[in-house]
Backbone as XML, in Angstrom:
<?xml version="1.0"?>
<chain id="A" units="angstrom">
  <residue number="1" name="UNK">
    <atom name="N" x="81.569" y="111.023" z="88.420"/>
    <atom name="CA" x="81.210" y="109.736" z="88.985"/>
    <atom name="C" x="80.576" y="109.960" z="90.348"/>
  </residue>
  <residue number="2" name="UNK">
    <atom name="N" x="79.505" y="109.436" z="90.678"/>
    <atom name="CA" x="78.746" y="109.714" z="91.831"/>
    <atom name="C" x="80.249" y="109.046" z="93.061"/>
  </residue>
  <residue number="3" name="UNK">
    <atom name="N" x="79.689" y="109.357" z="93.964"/>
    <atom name="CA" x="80.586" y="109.076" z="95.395"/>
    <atom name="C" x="80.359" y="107.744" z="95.830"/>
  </residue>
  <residue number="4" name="UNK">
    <atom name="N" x="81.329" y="107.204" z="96.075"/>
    <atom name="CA" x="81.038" y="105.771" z="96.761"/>
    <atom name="C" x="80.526" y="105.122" z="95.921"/>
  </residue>
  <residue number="5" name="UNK">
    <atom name="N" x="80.535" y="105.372" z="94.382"/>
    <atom name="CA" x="80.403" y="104.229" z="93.160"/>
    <atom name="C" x="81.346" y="102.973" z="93.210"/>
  </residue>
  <residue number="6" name="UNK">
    <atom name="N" x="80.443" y="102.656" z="92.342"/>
    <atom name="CA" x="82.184" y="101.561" z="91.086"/>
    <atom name="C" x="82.741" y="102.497" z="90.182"/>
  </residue>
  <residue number="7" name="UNK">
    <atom name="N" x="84.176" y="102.285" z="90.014"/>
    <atom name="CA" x="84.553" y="103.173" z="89.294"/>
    <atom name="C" x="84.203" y="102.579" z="87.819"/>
  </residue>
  <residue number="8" name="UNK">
    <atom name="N" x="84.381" y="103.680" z="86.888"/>
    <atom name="CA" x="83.794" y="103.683" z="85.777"/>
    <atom name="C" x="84.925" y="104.124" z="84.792"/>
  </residue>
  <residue number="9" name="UNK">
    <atom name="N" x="84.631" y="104.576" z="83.756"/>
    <atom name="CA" x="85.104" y="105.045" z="82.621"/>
    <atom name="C" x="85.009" y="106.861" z="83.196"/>
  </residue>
  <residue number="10" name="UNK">
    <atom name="N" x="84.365" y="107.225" z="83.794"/>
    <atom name="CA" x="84.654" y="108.447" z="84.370"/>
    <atom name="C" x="85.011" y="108.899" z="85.001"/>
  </residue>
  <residue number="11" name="UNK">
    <atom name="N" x="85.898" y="107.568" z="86.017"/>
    <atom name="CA" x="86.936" y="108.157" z="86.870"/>
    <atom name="C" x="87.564" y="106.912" z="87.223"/>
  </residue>
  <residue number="12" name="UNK">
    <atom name="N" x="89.067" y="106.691" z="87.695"/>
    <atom name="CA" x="89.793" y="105.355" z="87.844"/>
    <atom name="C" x="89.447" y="104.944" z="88.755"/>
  </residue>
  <residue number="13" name="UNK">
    <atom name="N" x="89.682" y="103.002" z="89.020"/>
    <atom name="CA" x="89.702" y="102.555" z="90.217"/>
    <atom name="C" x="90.512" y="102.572" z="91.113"/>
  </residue>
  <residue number="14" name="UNK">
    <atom name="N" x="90.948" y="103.466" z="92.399"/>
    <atom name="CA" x="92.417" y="103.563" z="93.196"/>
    <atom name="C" x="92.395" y="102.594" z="93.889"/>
  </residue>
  <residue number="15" name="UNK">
    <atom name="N" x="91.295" y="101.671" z="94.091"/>
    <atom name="CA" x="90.914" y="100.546" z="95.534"/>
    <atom name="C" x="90.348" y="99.426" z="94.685"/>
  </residue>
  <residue number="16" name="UNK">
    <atom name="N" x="91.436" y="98.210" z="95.392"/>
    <atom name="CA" x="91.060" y="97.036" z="94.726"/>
    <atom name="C" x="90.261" y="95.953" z="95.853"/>
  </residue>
  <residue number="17" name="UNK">
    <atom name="N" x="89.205" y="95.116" z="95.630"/>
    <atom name="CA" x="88.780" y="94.630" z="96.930"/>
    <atom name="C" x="88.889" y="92.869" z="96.230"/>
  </residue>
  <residue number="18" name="UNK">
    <atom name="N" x="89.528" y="91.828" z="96.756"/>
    <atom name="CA" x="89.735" y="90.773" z="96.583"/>
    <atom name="C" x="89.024" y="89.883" z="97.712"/>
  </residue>
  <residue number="19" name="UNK">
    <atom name="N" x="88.415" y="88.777" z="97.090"/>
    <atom name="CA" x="87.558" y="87.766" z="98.624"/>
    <atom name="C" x="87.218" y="86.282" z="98.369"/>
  </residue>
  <residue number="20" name="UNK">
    <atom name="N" x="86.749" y="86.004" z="98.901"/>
    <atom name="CA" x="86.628" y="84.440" z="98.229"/>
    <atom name="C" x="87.671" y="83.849" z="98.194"/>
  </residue>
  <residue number="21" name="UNK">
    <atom name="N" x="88.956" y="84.241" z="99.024"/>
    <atom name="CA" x="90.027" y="83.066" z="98.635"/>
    <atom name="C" x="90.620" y="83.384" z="97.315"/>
  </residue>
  <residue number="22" name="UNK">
    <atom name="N" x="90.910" y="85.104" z="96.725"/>
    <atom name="CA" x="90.918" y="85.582" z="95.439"/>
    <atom name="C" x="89.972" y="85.783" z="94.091"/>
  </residue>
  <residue number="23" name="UNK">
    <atom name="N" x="89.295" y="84.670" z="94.093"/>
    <atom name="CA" x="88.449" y="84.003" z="92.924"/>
    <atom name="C" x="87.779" y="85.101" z="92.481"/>
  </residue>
  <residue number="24" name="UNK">
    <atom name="N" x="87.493" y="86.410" z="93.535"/>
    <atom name="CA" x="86.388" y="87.493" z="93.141"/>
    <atom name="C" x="87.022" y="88.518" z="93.276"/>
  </residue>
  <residue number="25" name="UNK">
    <atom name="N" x="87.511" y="89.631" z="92.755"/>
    <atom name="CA" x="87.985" y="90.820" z="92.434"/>
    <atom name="C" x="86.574" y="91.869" z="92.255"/>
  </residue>
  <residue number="26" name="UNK">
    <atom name="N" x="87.180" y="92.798" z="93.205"/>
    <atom name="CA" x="86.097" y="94.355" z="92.431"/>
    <atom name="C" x="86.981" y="95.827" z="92.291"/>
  </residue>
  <residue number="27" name="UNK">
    <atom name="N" x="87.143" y="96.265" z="91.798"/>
    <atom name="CA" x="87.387" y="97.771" z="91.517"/>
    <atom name="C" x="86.961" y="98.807" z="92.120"/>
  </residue>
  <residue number="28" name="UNK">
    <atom name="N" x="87.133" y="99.616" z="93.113"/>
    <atom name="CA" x="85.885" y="100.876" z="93.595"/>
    <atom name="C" x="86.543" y="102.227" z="93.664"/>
  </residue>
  <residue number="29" name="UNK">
    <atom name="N" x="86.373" y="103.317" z="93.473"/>
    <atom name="CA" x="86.880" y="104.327" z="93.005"/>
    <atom name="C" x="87.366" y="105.325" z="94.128"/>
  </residue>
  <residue number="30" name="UNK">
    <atom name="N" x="87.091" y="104.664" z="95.716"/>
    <atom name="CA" x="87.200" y="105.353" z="96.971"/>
    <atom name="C" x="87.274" y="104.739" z="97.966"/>
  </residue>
  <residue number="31" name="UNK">
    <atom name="N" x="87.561" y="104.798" z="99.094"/>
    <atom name="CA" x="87.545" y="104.122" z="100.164"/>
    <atom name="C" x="86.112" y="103.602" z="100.849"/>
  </residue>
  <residue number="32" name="UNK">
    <atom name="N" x="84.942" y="105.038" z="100.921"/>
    <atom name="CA" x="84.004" y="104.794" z="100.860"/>
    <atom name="C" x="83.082" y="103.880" z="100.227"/>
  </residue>
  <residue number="33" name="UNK">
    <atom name="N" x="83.358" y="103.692" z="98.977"/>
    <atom name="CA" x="82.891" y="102.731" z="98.635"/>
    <atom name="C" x="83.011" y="101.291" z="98.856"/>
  </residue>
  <residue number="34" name="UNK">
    <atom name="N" x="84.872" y="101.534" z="99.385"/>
    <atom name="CA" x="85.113" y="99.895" z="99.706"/>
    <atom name="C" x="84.251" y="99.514" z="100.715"/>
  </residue>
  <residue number="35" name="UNK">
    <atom name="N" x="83.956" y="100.442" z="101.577"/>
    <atom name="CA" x="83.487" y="100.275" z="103.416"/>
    <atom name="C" x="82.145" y="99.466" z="102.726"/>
  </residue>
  <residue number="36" name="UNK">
    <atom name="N" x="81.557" y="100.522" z="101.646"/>
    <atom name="CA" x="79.885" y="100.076" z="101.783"/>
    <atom name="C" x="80.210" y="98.613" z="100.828"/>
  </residue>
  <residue number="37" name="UNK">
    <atom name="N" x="80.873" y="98.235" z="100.047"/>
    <atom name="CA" x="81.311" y="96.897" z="99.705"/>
    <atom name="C" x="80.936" y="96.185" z="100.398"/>
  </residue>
  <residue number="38" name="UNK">
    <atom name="N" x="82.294" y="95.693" z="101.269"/>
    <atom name="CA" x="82.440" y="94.878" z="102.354"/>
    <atom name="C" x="81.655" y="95.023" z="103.025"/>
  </residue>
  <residue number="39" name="UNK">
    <atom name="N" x="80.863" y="95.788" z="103.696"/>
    <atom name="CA" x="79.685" y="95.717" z="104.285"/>
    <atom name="C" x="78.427" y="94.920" z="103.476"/>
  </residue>
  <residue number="40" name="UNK">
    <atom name="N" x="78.289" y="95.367" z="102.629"/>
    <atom name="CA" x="77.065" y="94.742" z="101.971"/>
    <atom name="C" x="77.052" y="93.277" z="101.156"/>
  </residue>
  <residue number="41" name="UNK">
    <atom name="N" x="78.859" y="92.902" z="101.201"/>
    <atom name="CA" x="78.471" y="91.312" z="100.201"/>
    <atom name="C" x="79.321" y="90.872" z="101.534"/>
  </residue>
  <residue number="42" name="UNK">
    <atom name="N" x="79.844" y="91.224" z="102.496"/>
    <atom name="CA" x="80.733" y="89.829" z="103.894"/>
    <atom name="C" x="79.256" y="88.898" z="104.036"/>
  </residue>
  <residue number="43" name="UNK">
    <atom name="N" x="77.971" y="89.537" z="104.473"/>
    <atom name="CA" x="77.279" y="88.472" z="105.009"/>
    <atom name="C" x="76.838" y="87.422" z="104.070"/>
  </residue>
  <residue number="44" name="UNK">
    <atom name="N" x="77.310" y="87.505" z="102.615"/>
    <atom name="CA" x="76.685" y="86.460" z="101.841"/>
    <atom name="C" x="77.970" y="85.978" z="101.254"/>
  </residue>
  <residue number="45" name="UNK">
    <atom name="N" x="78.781" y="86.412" z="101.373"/>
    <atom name="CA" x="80.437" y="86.039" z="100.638"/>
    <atom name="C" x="80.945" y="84.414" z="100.891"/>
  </residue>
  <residue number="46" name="UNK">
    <atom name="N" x="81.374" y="83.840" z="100.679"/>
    <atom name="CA" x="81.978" y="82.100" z="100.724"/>
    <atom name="C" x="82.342" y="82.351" z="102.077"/>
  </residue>
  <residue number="47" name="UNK">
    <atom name="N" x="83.433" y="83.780" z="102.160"/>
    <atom name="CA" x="84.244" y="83.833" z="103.341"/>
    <atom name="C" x="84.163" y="85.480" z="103.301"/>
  </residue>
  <residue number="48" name="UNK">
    <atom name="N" x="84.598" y="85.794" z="104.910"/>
    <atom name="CA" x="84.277" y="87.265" z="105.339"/>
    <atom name="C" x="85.861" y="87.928" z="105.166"/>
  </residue>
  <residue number="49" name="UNK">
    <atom name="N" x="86.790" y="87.500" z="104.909"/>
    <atom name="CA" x="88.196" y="87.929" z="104.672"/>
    <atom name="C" x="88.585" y="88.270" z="103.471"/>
  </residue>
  <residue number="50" name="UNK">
    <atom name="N" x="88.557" y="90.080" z="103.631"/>
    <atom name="CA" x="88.187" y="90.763" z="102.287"/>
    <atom name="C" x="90.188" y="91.283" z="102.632"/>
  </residue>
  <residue number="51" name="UNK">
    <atom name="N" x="90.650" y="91.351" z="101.104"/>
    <atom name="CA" x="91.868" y="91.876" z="101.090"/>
    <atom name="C" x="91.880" y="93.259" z="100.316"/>
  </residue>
  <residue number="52" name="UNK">
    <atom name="N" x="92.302" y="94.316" z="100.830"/>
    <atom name="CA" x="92.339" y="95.462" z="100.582"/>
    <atom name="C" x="93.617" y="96.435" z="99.796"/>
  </residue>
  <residue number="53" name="UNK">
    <atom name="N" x="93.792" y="96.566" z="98.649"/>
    <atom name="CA" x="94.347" y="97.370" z="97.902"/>
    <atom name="C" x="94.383" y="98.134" z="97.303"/>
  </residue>
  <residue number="54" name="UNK">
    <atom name="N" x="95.519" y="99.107" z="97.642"/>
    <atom name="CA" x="95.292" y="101.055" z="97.701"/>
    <atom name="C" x="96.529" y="100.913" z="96.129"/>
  </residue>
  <residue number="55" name="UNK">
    <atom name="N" x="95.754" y="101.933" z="95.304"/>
    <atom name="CA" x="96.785" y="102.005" z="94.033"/>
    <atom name="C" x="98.374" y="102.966" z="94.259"/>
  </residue>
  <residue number="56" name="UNK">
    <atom name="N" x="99.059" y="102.153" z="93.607"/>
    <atom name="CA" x="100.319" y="102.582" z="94.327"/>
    <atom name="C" x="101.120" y="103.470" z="92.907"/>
  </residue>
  <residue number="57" name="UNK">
    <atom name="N" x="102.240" y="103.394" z="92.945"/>
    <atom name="CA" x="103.213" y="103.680" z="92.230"/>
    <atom name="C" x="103.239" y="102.656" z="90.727"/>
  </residue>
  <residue number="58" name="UNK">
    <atom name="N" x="103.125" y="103.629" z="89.754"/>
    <atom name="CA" x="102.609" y="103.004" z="88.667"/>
    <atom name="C" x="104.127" y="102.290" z="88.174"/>
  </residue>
  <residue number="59" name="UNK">
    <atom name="N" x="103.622" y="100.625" z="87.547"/>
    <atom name="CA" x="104.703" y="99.729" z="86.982"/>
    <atom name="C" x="105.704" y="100.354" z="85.969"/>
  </residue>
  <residue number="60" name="UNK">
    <atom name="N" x="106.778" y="100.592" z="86.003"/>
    <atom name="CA" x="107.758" y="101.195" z="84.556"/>
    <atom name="C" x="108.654" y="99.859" z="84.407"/>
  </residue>
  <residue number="61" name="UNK">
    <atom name="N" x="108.484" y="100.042" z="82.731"/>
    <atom name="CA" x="109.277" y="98.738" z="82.069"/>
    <atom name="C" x="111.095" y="98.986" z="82.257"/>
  </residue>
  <residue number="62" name="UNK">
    <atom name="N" x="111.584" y="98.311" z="82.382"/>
    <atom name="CA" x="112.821" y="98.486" z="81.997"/>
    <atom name="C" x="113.200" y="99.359" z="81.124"/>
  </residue>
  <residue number="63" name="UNK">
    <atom name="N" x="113.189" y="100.260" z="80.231"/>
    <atom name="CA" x="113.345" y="101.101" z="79.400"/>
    <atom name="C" x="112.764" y="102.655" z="79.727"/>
  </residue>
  <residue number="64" name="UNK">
    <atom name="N" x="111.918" y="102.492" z="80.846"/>
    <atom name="CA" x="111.419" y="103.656" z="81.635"/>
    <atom name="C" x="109.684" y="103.897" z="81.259"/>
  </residue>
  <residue number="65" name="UNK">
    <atom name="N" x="109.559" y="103.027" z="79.712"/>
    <atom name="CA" x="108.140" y="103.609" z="79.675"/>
    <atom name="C" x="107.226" y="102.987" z="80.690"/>
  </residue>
  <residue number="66" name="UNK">
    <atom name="N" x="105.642" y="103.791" z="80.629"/>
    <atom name="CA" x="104.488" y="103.057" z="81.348"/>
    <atom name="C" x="104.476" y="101.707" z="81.208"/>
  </residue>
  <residue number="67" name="UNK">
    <atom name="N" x="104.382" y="100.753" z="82.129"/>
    <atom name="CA" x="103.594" y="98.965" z="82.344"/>
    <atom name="C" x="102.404" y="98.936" z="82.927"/>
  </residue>
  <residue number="68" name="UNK">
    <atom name="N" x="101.925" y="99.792" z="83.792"/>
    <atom name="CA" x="100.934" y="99.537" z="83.517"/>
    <atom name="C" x="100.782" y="99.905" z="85.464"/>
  </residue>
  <residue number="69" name="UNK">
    <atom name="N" x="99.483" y="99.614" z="86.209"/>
    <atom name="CA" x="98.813" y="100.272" z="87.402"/>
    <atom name="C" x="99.016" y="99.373" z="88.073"/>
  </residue>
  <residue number="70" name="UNK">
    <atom name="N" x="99.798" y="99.454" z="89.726"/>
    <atom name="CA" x="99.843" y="98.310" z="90.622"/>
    <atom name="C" x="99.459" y="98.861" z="92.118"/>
  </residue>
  <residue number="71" name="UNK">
    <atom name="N" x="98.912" y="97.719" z="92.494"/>
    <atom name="CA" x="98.112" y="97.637" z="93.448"/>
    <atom name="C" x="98.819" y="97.270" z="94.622"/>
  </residue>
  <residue number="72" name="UNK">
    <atom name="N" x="99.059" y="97.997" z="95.978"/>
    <atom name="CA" x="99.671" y="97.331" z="97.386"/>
    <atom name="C" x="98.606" y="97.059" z="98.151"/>
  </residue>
  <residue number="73" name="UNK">
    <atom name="N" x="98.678" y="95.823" z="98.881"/>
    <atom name="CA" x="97.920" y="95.445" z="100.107"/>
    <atom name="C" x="98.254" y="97.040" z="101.210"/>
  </residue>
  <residue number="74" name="UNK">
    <atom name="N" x="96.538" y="97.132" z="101.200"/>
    <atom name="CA" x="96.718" y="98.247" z="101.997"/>
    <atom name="C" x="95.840" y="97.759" z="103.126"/>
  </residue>
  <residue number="75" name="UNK">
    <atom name="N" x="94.974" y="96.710" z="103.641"/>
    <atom name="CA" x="94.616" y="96.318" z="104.524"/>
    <atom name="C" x="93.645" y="94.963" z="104.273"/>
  </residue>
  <residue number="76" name="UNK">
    <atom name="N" x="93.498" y="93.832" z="105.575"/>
    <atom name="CA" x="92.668" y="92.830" z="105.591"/>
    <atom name="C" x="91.976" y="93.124" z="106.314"/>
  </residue>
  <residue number="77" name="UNK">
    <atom name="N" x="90.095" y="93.123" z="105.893"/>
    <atom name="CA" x="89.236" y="93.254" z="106.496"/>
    <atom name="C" x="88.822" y="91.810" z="106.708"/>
  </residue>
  <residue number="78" name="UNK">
    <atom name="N" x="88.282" y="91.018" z="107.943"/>
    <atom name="CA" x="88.302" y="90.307" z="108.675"/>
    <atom name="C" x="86.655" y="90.535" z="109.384"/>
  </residue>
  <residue number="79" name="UNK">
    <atom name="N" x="85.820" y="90.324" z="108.848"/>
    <atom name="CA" x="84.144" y="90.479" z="109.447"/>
    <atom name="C" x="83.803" y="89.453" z="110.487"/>
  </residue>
  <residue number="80" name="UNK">
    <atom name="N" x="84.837" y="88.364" z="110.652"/>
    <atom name="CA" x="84.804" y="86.994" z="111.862"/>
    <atom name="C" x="85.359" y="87.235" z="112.841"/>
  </residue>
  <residue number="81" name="UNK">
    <atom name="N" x="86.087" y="88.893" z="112.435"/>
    <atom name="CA" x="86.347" y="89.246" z="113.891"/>
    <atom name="C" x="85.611" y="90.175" z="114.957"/>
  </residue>
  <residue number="82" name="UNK">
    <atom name="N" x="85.604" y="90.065" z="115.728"/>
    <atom name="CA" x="84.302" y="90.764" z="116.684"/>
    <atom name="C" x="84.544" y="91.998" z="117.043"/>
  </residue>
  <residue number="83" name="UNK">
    <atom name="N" x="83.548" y="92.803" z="116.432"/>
    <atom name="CA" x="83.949" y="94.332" z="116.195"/>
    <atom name="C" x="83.968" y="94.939" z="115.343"/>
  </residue>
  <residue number="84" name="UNK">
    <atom name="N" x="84.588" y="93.909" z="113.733"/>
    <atom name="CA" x="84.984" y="94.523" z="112.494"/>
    <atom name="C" x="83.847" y="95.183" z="112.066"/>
  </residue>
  <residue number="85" name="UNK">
    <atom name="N" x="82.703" y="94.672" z="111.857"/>
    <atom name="CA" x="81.537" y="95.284" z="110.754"/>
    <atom name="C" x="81.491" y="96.662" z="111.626"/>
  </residue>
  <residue number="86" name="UNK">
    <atom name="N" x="81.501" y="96.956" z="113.118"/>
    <atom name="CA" x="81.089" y="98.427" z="114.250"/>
    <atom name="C" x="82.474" y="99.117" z="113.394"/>
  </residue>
  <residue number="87" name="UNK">
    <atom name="N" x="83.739" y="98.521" z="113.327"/>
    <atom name="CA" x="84.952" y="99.378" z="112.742"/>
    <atom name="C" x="84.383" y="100.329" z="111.591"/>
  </residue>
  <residue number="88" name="UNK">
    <atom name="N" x="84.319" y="99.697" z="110.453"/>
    <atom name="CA" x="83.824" y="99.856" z="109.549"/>
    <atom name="C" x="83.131" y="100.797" z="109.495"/>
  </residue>
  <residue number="89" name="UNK">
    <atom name="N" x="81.511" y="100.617" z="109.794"/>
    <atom name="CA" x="80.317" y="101.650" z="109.670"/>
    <atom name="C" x="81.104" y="103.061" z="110.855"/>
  </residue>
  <residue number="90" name="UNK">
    <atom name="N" x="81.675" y="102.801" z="111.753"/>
    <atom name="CA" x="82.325" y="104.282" z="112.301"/>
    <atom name="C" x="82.917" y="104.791" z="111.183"/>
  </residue>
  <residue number="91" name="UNK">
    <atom name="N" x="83.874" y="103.851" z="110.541"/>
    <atom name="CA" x="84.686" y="104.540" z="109.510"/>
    <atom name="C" x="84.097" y="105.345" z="108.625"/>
  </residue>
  <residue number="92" name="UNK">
    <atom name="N" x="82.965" y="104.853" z="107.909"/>
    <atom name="CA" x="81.758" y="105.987" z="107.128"/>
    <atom name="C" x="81.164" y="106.727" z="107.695"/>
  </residue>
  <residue number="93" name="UNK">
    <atom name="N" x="80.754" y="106.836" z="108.822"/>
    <atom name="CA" x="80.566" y="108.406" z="109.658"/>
    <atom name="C" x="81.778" y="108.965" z="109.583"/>
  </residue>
  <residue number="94" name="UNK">
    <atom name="N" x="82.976" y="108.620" z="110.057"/>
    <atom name="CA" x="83.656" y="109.651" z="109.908"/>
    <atom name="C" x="83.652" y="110.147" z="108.402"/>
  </residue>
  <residue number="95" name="UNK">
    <atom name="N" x="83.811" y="109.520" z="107.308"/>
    <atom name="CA" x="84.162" y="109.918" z="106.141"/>
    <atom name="C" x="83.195" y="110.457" z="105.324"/>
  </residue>
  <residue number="96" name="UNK">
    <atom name="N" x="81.780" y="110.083" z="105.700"/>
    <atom name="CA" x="80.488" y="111.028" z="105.668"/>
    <atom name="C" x="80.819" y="112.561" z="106.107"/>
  </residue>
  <residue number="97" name="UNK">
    <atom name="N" x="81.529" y="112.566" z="106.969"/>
    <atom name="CA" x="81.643" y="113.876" z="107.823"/>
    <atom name="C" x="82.500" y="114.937" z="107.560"/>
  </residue>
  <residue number="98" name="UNK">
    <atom name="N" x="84.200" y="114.095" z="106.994"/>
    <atom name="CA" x="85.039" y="114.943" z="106.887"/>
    <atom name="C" x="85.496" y="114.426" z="105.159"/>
  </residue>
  <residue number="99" name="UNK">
    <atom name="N" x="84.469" y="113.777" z="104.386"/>
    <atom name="CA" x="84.895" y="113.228" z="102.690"/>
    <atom name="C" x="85.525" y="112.474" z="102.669"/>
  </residue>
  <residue number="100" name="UNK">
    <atom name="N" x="86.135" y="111.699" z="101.471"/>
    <atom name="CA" x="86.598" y="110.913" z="101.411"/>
    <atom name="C" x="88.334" y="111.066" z="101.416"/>
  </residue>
  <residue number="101" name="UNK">
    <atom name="N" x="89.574" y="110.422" z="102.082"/>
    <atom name="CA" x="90.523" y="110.837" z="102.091"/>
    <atom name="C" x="91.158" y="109.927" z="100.797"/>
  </residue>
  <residue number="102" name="UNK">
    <atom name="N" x="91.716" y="110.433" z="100.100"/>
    <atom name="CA" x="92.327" y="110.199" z="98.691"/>
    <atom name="C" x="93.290" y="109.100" z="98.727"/>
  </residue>
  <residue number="103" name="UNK">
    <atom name="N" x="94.296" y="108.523" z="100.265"/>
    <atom name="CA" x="94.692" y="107.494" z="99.836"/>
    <atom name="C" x="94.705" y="106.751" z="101.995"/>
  </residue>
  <residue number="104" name="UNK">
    <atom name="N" x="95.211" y="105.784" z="101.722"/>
    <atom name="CA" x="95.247" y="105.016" z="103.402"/>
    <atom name="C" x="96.332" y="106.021" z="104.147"/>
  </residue>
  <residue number="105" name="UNK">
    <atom name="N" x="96.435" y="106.177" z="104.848"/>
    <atom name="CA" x="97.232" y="107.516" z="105.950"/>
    <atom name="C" x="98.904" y="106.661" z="105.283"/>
  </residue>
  <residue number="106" name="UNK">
    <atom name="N" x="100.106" y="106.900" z="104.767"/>
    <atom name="CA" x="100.943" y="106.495" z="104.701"/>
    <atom name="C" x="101.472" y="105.468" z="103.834"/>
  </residue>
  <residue number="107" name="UNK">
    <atom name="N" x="100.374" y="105.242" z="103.102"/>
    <atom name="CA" x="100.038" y="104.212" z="102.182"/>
    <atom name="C" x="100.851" y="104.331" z="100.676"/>
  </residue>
  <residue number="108" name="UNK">
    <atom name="N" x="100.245" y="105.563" z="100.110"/>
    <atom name="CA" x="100.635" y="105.340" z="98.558"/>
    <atom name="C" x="102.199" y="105.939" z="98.336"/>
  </residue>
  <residue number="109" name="UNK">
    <atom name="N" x="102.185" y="106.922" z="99.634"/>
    <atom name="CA" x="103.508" y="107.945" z="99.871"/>
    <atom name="C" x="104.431" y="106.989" z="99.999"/>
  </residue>
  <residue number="110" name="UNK">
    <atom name="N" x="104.396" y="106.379" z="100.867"/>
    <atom name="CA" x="105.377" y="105.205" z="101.572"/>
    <atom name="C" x="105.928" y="103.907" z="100.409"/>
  </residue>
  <residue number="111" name="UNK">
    <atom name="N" x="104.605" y="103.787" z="99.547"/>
    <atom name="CA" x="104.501" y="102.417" z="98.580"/>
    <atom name="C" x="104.487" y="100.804" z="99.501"/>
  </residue>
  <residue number="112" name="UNK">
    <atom name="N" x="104.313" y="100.824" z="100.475"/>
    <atom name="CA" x="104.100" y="99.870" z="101.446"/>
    <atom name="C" x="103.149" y="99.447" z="101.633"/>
  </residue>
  <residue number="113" name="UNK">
    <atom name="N" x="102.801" y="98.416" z="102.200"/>
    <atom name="CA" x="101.845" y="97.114" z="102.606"/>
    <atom name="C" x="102.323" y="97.159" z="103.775"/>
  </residue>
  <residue number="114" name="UNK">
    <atom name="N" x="100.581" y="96.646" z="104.745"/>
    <atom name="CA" x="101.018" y="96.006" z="105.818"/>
    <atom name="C" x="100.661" y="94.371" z="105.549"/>
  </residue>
</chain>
């Protein structure tokens, strides 16, 4: 799967991006990709308050088997706030620079939301 795609059938989605007040869901296979997301649909979006979720600890049924892939709030991106979009595009230089890091610093380990 190319870098900073949508994820596909050739590799899972770990990052969920929610906006619009929920109504719009996307899938993206990296962090990087979320950045260039939210960057590229906040200025045309209903609303700039994108909710961010890192794939966590997979659902087990009562009986122990698989239920299925769940998602923790791993951050709210906020583009009405002054600064956010400069946050952001730093964030892809850095991750241009040093790749993409596989989950939010404390995030999937922890199973926590902020």
């Amino acid at each position: 799967m190319p870098r900073g795609g949508l994820a596909s059938q050739a590799g899972p989605a770990r990052w969920q991006v929610r906006f619009d007040g929920g109504r719009q869901q996307r899938y993206l296979a990296d962090r990087e990709a979320v950045l260039r997301y939210v960057l590229a649909v906040g200025p045309h979006a209903a609303s700039q308050r994108f909710e961010v979720f890192a794939e966590g600890e997979p659902v087990r049924l009562a009986d122990g088997t698989p239920g299925g892939r769940r998602f923790t709030l791993a951050e709210v991106i906020d583009l009405g706030r002054p600064g956010e979009a400069d946050r952001l595009r730093q964030e892809l230089t850095l991750l241009a620079r040093q790749g993409d890091p596989p989950e939010p610093p404390g995030m999937l380990a922890a199973g926590g939301g902020t």
